[in-house]
N, C-alpha and C positions, 0 to 999 in steps of 0.2 A: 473430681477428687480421685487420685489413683489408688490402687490397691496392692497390699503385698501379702508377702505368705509368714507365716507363722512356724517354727515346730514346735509339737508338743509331743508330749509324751502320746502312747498309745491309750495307758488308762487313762488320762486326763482327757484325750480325743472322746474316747466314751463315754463318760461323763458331759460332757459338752454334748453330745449328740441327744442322749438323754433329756438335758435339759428343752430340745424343741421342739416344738408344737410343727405340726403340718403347715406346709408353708412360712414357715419360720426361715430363716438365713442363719447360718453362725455369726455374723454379723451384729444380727438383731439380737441375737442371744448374749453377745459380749457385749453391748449398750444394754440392755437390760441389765444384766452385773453389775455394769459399772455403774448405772441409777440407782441403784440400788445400796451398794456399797457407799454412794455419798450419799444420800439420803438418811443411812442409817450412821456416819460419820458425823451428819452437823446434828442430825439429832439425840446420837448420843449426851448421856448424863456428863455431865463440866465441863460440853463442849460451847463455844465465846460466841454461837450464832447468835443474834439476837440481844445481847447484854449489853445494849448501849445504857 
């Protein structure tokens, strides 16, 4: 899997930096977001996971 680059802002850069743990990746840190964000997406209230 290749890799690319990102820009971001500079206050978003530090926020991002913030969020990681020693030996962390930014990497790990944007999967983490992102599990996190769909996690709390299907389990939102009226959301159709599960309503067969």
């Amino acid at each position: 899997m290749g890799k690319t680059t990102i820009e971001l802002y500079e206050e978003t850069a530090d926020a991002l930096h913030d969020l990681k743990s020693r030996g962390d990746t930014y990497d790990d840190v944007v999967r983490d977001l992102i599990e996190e964000q769909t996690e709390t997406t299907v389990d939102a209230p009226g959301s159709n996971s599960g309503a067969d």
